[in-house]
C-alpha positions as semicolon CSV with decimal commas, in nm:
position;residue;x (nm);y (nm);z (nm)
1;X;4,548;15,496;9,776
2;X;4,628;15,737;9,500
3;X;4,960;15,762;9,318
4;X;5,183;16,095;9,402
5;X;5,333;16,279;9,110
6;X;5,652;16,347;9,175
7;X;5,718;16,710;9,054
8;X;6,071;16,904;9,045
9;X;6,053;17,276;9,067
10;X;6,248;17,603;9,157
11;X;6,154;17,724;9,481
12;X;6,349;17,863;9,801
13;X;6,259;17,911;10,125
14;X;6,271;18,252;10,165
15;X;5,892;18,371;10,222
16;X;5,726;18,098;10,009
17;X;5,920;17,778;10,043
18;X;5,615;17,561;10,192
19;X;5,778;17,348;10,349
20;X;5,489;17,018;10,412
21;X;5,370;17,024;10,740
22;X;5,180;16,803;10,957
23;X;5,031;17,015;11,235
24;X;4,711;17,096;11,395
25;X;4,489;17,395;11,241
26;X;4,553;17,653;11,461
27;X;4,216;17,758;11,670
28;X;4,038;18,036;11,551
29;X;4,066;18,402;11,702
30;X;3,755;18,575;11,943
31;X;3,430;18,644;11,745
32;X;3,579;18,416;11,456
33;X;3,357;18,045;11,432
34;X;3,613;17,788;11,539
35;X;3,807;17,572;11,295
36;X;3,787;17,185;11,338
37;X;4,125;17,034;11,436
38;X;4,253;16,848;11,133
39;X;4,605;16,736;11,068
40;X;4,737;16,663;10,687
41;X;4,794;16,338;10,533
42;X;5,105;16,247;10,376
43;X;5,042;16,076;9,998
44;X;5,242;15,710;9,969
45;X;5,568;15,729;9,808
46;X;5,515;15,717;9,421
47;X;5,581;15,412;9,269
48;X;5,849;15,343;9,016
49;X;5,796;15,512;8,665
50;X;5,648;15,363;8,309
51;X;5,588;15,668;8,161
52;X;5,825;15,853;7,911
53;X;6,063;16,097;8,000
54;X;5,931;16,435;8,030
55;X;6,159;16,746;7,933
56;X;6,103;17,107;8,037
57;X;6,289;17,424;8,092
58;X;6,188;17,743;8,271
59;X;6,163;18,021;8,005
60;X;6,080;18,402;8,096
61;X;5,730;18,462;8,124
62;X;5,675;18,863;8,190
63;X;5,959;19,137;8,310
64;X;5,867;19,463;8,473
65;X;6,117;19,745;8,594
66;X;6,013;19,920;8,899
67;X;6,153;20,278;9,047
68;X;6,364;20,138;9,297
69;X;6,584;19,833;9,416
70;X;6,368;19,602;9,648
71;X;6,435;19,663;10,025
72;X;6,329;19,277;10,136
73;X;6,186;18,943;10,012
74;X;5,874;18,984;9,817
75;X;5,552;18,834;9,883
76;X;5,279;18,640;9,680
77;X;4,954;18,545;9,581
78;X;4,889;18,335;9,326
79;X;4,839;18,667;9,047
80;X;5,020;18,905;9,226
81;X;5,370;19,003;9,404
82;X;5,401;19,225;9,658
83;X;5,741;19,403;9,700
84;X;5,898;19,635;9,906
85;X;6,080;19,867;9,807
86;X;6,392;20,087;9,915
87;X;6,188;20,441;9,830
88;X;5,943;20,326;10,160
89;X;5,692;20,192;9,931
90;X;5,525;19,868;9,911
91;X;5,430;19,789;9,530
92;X;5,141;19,506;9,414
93;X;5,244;19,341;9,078
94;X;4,996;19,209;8,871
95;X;5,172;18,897;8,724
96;X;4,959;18,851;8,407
97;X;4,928;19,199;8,293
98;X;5,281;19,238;8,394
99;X;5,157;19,646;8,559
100;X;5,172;19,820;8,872
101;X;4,830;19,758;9,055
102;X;4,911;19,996;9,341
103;X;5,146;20,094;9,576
104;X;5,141;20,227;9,941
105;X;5,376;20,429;10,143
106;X;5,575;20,182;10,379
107;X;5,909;20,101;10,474
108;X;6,009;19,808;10,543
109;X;6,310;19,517;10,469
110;X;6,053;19,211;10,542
111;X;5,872;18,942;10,313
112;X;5,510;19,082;10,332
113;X;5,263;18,803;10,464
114;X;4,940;18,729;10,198
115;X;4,661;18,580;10,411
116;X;4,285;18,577;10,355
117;X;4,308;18,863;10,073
118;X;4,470;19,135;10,289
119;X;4,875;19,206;10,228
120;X;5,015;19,226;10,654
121;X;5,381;19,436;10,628
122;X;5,593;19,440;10,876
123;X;5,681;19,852;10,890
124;X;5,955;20,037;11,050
125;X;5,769;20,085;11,356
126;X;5,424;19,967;11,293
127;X;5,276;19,590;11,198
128;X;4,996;19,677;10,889
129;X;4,737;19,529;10,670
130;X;4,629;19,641;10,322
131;X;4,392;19,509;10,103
132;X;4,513;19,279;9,830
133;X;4,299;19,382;9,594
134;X;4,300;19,795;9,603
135;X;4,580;19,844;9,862
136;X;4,364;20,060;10,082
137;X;4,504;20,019;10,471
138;X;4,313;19,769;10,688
139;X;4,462;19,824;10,999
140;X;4,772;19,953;11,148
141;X;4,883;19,869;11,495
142;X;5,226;20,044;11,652
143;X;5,501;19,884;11,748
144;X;5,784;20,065;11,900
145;X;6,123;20,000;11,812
146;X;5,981;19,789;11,515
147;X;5,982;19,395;11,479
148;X;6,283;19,182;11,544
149;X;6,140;18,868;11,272
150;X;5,926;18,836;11,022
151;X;5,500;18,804;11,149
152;X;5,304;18,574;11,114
153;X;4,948;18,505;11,005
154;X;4,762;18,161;10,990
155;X;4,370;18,113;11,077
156;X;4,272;18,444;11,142
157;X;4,577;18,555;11,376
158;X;4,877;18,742;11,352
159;X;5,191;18,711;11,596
160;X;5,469;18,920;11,572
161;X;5,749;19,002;11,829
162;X;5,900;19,340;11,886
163;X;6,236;19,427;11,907
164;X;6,172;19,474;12,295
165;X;6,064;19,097;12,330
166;X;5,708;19,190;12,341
167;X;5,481;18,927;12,172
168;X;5,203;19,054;12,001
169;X;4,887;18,876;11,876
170;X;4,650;19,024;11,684
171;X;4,354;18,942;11,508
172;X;4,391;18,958;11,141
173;X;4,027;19,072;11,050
174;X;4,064;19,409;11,184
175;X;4,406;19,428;11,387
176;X;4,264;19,388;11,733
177;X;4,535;19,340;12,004
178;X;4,427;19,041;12,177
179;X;4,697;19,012;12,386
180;X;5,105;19,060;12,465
181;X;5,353;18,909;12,672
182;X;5,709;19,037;12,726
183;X;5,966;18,720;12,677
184;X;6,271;18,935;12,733
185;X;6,460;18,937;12,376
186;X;6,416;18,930;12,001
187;X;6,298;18,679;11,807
188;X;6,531;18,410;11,601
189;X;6,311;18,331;11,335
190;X;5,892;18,372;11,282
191;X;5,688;18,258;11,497
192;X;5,472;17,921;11,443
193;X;5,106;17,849;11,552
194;X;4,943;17,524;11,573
195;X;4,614;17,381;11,735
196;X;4,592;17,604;12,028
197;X;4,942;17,771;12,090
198;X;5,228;18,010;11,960
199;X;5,604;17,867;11,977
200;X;5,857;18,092;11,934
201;X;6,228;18,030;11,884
202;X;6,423;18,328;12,071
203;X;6,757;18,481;12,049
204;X;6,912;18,356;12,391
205;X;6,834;17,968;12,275
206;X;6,517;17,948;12,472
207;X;6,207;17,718;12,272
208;X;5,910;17,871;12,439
209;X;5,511;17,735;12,435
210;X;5,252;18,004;12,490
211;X;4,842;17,944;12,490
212;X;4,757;18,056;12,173
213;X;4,412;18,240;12,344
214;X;4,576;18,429;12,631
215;X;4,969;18,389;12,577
216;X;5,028;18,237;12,916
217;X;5,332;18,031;12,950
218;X;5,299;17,650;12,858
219;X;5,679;17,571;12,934
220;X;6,006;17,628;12,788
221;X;6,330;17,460;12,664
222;X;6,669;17,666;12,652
223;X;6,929;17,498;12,395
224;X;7,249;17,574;12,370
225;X;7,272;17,856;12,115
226;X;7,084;18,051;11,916
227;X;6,746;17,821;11,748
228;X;6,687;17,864;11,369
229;X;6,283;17,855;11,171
230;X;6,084;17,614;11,399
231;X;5,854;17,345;11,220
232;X;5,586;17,243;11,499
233;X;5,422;16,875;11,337
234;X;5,153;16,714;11,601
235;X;5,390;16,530;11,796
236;X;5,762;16,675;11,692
237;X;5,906;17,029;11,679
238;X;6,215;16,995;11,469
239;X;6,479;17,317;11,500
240;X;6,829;17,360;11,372
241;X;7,042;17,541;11,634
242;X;7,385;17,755;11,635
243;X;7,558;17,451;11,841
244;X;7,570;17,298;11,469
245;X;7,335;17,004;11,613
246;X;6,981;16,927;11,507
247;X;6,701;16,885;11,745
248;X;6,377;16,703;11,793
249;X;6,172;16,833;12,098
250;X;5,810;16,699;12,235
251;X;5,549;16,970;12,169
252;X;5,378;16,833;12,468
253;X;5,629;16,937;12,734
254;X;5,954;17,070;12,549
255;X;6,153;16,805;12,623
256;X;6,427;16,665;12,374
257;X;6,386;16,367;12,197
258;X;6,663;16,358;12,048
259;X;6,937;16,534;11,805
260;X;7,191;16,476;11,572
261;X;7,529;16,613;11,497
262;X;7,603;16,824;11,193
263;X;7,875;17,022;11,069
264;X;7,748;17,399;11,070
265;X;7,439;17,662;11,151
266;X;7,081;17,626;11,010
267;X;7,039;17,732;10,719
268;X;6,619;17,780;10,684
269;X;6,354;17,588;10,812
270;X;6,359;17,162;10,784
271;X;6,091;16,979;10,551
272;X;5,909;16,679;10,636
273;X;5,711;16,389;10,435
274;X;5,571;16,078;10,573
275;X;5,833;15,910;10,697
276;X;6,189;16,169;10,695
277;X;6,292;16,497;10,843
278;X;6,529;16,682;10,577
279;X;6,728;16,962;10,717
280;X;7,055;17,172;10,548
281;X;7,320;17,357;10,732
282;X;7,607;17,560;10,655
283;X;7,806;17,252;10,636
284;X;7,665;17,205;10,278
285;X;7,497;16,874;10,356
286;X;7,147;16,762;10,297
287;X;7,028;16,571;10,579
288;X;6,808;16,296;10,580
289;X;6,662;16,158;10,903
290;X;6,370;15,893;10,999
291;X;6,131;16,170;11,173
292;X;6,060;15,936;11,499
293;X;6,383;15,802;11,583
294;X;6,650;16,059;11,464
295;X;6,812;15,761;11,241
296;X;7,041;15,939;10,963
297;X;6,872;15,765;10,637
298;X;7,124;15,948;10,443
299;X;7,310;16,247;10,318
300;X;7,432;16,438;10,034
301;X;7,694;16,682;9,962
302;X;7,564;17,025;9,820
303;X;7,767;17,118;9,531
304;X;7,725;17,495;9,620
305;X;7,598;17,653;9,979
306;X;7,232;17,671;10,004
307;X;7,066;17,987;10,032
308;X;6,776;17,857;10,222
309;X;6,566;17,521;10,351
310;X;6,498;17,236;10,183
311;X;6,152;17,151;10,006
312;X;5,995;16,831;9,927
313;X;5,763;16,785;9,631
314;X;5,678;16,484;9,544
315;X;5,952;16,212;9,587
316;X;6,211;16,495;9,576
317;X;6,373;16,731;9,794
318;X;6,476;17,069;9,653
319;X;6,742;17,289;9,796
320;X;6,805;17,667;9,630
321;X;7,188;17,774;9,644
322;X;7,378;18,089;9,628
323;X;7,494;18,030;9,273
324;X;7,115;18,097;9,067
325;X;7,087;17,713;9,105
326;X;6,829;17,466;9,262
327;X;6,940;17,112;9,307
328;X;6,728;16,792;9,310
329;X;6,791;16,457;9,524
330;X;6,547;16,149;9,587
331;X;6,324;16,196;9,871
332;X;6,411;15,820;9,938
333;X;6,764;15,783;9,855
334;X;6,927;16,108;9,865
335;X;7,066;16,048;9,450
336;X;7,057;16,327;9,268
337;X;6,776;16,436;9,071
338;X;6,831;16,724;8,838
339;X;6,939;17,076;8,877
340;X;6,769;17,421;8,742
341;X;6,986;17,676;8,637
342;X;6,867;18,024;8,656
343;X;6,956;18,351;8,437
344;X;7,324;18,503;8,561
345;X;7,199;18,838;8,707
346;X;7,276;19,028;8,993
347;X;6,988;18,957;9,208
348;X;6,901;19,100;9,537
349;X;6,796;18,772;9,721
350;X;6,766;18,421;9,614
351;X;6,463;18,321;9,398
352;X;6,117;18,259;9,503
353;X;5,841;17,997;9,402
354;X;5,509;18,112;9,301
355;X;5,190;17,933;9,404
356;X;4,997;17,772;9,077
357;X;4,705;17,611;9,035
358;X;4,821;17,350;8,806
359;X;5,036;17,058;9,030
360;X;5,266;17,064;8,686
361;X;5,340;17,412;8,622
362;X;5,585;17,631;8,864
363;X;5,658;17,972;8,823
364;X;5,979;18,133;9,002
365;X;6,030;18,489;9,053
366;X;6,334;18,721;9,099
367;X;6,462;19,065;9,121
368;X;6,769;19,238;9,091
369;X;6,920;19,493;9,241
370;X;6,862;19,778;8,987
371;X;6,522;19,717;9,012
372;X;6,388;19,433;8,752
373;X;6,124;19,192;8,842
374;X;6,144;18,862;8,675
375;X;5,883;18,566;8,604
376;X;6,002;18,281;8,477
377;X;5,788;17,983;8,404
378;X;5,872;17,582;8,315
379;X;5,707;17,501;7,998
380;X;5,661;17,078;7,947
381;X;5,797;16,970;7,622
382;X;5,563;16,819;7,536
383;X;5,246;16,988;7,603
384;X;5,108;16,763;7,870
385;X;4,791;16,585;7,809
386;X;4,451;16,678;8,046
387;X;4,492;16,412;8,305
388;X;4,247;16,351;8,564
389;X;4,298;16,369;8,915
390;X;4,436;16,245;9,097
391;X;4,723;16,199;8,857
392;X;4,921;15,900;8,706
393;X;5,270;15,766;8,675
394;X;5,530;15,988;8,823
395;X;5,691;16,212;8,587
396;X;6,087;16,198;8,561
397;X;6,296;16,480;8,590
398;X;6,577;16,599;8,384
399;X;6,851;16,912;8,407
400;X;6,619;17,204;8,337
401;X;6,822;17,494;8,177
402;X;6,642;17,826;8,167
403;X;6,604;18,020;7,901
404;X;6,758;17,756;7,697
405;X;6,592;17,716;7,326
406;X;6,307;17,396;7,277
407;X;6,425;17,099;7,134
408;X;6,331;17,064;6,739
């Protein structure tokens, strides 16, 4: 079995916070070959360090000032952002050449969704695709009245729900309807797919199952207030409700397995590795449960309210706050692992994480509310060595403080 490396970055939930998961790969739309049914595999815990102590900070990488203060979350691949913006127009930033790729008229206050190299926006009254490359329009379907949550799009499909409580699924290729189904309200939070159906976490507390290929009714589970993000594994669906408890429910049939107390509302969507749950409220507590019997394993106090879920990299669990800071605790203890501090400014939503293609390198973006888009990137000190994969000892983490000058 390989050794993990245990990495601590700056990330939020907000669009990109992936969050692991251990579900089934959703089936594959019409006239798309099926996908096999896999299921990720959680790495062992890393084992204790020998290596030295690593040191890094996250340093600016490129700036760009756009036109217009953003309207919503942005979205990203791993060269380019994709931002909305409050003039009605989506802009495509290219993040090495720091320039305006293209831009497209569309309004909207939504993280756009990147999927199989098409951009999918969720638009005032309309749900639209544009290539990633160019930004020449895909497909545009109508919605009337406009989405109540953020879409969707995994495997080839796209589910959104209207602000009538009309679920539509689409397929992504070309923005065929495949089918709807009225549910009554608005969405809570996006909608999740996995293996071969859509759950979907509704306004009026109701957890509802629907068959991924026709959208008929598989069952459904009403809590007791308003359901936050859903995270559907093979055999738990974990969901933070407005009744300040958190619940475990059977994918199977709905039913609860169990829940535990905490002190306020969800506050994003819960992480998961091999063996814990981690959720965070508005109580400012970091929860730590076993993920099959609901056992608290432990907790720890937030020293600032979190602005979204937690994430777990490594053999750490990172939660952004409100205060341009993302704090650190042991995946297996709950201790405290490090904070990042990022740049006072006045931003217009928490920071985002960037997808890289080195496991050691994370890249964080934000924006303000005049209008100034922000990389930042954490430089090693020292440069690390090439390393083969998979990769050794786990590195250590210490207080990253950005923008703050190398050591001599």
């Amino acid at each position: 079995m390989s050794r993990s490396v245990a990495v601590f970055v700056c990330l939020t939930t907000i669009g990109l916070a992936t969050s692991a998961r251990a579900q089934l790969t959703p089936a594959a739309p019409p006239a798309t070959p099926s996908a096999p049914l896999t299921k990720t595999v959680f790495p062992e815990e890393p084992r204790k360090s020998r290596t030295p102590t690593e040191t890094f900070v996250l340093e600016p990488a490129m700036s760009i000032e756009l036109d217009d203060s953003p309207s919503g979350p942005a979205g990203f691949d791993p060269k380019t952002a994709y931002i909305p913006l409050g003039s009605g127009r989506l802009v495509a930033i290219d993040l090495d050449q720091s320039t305006v790729k293209w831009s497209r008229d569309i309004s909207s206050n939504m993280a756009p969704v990147v999927s199989g190299g098409q951009v999918v926006v969720a638009g005032d009254e309309q749900l639209a695709a544009f290539d990633a490359a160019t930004g020449a329009e895909r497909w545009a379907l109508p919605v009337t009245g406009g989405l109540s949550a953020p879409p969707l799009v995994d495997s080839g499909w796209a589910v959104a729900v209207a602000a009538d409580g009309t679920v539509l699924t689409v397929r992504a290729a070309d923005g065929k309807l495949l089918w709807s189904r009225a549910v009554g309200v608005k969405a809570a939070a996006t909608p999740f797919i996995a293996a071969d159906a859509v759950y979907l976490a509704l306004e009026d507390g109701r957890i509802v199952k629907l068959a991924l290929l026709t959208g008929e009714p598989q069952w459904e589970h009403k809590l007791p207030g308003r359901p936050g993000e859903l995270l559907v594994l093979e055999d738990r669906i974990f969901v933070g409700c407005a009744d300040k408890r958190f619940y475990c429910l059977n994918p199977k049939n709905g039913k609860e397995r169990w829940h535990q107390r905490v002190g306020g509302r969800p506050v994003g969507r819960a992480a998961v590795d091999e063996k814990r749950v981690y959720y965070v409220a508005l109580d400012n507590i970091l929860w730590a449960y076993d993920r099959g019997s609901g056992v608290m394993k432990w907790r720890a106090e937030l020293p600032v309210r979190a602005s979204g879920g937690p994430t777990v990299i490594g053999n750490v669990v990172a939660v952004a706050a409100m205060a341009l800071q993302i704090n650190g605790y042991r995946a297996q203890t709950g201790v405290p692992a490090g904070t990042a501090v990022l740049p006072a400014a006045d931003l217009a939503g928490p920071p985002q994480v960037l997808p890289n293609a080195h496991p050691l390198v994370a890249s964080v973006a934000i924006v303000t509310r005049e209008g100034t888009f922000t990389l930042l990137k954490r430089q090693l000190e020292p440069l690390p060595l090439p390393m083969p994969y998979p990769f050794g000892e786990e590195i250590s983490l210490t207080v990253i403080n950005a923008g703050a000058p190398r050591s001599q």
